[in-house]
N, CA, C and O of each residue as an XYZ file, in Angstrom:
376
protein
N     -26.800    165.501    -90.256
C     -27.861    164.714    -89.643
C     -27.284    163.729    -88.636
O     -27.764    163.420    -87.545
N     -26.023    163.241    -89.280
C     -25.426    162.169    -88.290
C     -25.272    162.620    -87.260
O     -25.889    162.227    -86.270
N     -24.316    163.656    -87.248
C     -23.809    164.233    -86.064
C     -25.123    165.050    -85.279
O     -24.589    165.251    -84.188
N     -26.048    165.445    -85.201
C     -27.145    166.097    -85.004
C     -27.624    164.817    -83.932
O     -28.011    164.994    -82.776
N     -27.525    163.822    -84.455
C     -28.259    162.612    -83.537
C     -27.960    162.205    -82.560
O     -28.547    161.986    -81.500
N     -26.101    161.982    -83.243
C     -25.091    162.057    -81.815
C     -24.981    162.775    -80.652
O     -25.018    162.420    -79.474
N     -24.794    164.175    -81.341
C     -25.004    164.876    -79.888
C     -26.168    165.531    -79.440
O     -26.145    166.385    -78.554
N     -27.213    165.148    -80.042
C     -28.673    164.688    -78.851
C     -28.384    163.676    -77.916
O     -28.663    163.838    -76.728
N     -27.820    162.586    -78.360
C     -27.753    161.660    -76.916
C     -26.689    162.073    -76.017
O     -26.305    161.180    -75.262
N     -26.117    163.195    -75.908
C     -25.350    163.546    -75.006
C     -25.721    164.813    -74.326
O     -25.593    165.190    -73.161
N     -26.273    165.418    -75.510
C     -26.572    167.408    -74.896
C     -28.665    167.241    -75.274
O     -29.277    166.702    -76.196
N     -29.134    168.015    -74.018
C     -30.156    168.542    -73.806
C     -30.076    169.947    -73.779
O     -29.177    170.651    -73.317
N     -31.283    170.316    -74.414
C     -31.578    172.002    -73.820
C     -32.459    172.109    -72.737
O     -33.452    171.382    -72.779
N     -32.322    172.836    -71.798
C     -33.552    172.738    -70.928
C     -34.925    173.178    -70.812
O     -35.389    174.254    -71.192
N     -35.390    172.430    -70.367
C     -37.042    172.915    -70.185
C     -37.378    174.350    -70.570
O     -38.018    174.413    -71.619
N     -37.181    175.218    -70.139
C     -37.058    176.782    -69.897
C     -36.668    177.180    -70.723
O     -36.584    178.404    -70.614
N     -36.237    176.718    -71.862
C     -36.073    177.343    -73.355
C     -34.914    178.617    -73.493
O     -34.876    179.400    -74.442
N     -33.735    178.631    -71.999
C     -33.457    179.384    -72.032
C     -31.890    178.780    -73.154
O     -30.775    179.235    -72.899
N     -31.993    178.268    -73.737
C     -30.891    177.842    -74.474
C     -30.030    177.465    -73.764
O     -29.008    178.052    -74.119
N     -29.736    176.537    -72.595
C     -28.849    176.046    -71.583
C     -28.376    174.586    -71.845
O     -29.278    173.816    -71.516
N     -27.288    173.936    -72.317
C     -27.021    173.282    -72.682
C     -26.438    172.041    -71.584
O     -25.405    172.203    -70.934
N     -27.226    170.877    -71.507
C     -26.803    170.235    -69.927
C     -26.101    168.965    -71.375
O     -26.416    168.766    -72.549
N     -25.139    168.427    -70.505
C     -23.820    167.073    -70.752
C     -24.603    166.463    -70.157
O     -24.947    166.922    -69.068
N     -25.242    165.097    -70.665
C     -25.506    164.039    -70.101
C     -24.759    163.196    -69.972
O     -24.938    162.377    -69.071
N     -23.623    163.100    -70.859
C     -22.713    161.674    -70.969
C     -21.736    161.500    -69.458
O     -21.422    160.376    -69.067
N     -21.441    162.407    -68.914
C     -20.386    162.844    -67.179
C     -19.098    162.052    -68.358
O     -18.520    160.966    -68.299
N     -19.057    162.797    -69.017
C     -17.501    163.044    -69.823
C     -16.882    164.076    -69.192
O     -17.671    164.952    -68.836
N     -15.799    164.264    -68.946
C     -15.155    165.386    -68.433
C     -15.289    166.328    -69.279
O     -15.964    166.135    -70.290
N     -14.717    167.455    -69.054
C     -14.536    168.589    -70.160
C     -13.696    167.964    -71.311
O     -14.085    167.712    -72.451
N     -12.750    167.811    -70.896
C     -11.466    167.601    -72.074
C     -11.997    166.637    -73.109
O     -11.861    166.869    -74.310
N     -12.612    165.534    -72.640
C     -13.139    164.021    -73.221
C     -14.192    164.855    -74.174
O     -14.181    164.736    -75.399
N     -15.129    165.739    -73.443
C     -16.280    165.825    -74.177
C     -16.405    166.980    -75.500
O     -17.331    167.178    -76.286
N     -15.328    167.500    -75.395
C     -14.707    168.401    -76.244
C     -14.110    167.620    -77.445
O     -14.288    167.710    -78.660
N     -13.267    166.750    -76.595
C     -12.659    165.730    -78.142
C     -13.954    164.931    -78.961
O     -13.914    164.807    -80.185
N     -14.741    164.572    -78.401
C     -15.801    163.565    -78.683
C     -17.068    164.834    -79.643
O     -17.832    164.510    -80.552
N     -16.939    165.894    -79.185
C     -17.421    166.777    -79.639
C     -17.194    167.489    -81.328
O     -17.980    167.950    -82.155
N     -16.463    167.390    -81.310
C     -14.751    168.109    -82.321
C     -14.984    166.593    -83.355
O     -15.134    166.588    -84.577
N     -14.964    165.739    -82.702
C     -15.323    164.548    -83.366
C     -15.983    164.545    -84.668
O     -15.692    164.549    -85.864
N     -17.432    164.529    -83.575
C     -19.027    164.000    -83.998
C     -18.676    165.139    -85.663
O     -18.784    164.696    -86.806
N     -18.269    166.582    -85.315
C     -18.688    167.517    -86.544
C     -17.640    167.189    -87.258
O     -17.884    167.484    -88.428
N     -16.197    166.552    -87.106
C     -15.000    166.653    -88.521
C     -14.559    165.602    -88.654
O     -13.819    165.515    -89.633
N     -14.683    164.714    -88.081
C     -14.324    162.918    -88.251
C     -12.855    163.099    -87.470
O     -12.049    162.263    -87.881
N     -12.384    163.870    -86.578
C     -10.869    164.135    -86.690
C     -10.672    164.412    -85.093
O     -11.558    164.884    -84.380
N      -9.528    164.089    -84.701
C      -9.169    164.792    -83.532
C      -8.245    165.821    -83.630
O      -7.200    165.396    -84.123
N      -8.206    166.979    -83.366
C      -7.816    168.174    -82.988
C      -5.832    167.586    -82.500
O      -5.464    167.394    -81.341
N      -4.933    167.432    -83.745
C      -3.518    167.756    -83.019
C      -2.532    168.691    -81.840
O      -1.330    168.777    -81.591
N      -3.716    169.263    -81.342
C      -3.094    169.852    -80.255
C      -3.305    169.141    -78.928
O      -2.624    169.296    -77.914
N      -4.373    168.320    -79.089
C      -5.059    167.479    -78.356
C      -3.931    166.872    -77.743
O      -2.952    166.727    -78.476
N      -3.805    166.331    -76.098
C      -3.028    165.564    -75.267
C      -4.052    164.509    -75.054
O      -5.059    164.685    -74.368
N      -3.708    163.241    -75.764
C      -4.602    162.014    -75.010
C      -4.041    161.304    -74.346
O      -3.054    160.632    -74.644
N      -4.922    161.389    -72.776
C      -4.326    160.361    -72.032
C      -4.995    159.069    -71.738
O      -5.878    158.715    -72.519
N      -4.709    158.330    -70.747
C      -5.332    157.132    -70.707
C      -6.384    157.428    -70.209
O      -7.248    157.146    -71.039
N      -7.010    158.004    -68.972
C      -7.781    158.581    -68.475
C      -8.948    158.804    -69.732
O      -9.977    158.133    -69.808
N      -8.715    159.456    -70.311
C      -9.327    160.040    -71.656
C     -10.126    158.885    -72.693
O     -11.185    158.786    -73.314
N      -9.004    158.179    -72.462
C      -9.319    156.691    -73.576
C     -10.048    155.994    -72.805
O     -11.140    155.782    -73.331
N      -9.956    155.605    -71.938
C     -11.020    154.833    -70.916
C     -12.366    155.533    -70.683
O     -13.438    154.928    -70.648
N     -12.217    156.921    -70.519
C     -13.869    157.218    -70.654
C     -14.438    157.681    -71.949
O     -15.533    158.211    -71.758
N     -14.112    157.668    -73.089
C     -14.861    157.845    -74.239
C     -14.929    156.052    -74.462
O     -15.969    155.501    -74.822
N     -14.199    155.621    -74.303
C     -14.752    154.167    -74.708
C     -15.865    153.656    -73.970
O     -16.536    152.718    -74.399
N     -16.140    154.336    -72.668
C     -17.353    153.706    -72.267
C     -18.141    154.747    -72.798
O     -19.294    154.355    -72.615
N     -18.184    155.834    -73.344
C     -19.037    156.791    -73.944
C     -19.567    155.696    -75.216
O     -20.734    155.307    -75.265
N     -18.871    155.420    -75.878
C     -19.098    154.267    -77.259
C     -19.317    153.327    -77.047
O     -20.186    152.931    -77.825
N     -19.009    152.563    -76.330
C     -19.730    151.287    -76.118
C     -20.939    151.863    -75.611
O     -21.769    151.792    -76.517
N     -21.488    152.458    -74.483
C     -22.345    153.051    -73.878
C     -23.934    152.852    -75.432
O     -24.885    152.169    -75.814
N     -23.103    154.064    -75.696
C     -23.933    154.314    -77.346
C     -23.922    153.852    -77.843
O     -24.750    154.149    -78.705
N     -23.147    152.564    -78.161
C     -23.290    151.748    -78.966
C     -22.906    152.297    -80.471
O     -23.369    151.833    -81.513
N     -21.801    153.570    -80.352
C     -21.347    154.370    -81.490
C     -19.965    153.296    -82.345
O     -19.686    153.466    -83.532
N     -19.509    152.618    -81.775
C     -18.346    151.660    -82.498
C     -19.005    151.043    -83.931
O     -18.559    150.958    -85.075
N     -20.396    150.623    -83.248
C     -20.576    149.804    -84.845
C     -21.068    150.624    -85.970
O     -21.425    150.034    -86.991
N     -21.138    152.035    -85.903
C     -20.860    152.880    -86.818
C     -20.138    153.543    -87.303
O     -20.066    153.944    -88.465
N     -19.268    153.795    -86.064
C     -17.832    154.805    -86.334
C     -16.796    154.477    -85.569
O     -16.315    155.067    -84.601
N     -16.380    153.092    -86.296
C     -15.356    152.752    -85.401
C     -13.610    153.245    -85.400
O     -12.564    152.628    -85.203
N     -13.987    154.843    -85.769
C     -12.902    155.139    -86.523
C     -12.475    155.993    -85.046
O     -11.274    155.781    -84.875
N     -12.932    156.737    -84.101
C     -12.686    157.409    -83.130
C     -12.052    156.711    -82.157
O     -11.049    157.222    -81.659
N     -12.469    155.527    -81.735
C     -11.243    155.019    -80.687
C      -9.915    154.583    -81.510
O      -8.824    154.680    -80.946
N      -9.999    154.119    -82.799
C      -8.703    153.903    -83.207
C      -7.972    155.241    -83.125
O      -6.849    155.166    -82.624
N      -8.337    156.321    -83.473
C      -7.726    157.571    -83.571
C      -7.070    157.965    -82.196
O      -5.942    158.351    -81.892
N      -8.085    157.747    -81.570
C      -7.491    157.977    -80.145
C      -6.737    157.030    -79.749
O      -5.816    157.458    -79.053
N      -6.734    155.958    -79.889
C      -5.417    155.077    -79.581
C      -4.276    155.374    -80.551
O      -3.163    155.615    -80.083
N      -4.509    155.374    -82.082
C      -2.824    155.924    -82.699
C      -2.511    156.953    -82.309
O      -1.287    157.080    -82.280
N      -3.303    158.165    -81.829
C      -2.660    159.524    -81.507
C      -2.166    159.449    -80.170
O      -1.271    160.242    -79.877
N      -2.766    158.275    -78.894
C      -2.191    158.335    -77.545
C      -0.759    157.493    -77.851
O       0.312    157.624    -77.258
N      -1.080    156.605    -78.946
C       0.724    156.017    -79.182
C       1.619    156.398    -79.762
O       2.730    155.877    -79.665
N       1.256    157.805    -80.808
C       2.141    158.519    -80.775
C       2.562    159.352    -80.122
O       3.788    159.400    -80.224
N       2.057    160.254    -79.305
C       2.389    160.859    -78.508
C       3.444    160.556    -77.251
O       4.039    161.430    -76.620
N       3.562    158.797    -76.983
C       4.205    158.111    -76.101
C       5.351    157.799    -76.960
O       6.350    157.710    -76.247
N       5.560    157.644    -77.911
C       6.411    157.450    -78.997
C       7.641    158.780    -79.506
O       8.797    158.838    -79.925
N       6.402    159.804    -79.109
C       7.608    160.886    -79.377
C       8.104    161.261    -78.161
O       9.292    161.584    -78.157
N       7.283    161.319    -76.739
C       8.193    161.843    -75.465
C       8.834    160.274    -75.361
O       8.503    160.036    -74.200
N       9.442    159.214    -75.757
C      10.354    158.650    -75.692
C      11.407    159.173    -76.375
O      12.450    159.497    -75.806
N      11.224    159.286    -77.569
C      12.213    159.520    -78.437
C      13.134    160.923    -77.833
O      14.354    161.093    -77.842
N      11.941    161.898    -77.278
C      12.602    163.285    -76.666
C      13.584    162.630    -75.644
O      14.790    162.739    -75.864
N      13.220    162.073    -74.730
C      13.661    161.651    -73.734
C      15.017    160.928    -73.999
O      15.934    161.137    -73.204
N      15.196    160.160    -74.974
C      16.665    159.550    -75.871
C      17.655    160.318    -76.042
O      18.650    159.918    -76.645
């Protein structure tokens, strides 16, 4: 149900009933996929590359929605997984 609500405020079907699925949020692909992957498993996908780019527009996706004061568990995720990821191409880089 939760997730059902969520991504109504982002995805429409269209008029025409032809089952066409329009993005309202102008998330990129990549963003709206993670945010997607989200809403249904509480989780981000470890194959996932987060960049800053990425983090800056789902956070205005959540603030937007006003989704933080329910699930303020997705930008933290996305910030520990963008600091690890910077954490290990340092370490490669050593």
């Amino acid at each position: 149900m939760r997730s059902e609500l969520y991504r109504g405020m982002f995805l429409s079907v269209t008029e025409d009933k032809s089952n066409k699925v329009t993005d309202y949020s102008e998330l990129s692909n990549k963003s709206f996929q993670i945010f997607e992957y989200w809403i249904y498993s509480n989780q981000i996908k470890d194959e996932i590359e987060i960049t800053q780019e990425i983090i800056d527009e789902i956070k205005i996706g959540i603030d937007y929605f006003q989704l933080n004061q329910t699930n303020p568990n997705l930008f933290d995720l996305l910030i520990n997984k963008f600091n690890n990821q910077n954490y290990n191409q340092n370490q490669n880089q050593n």
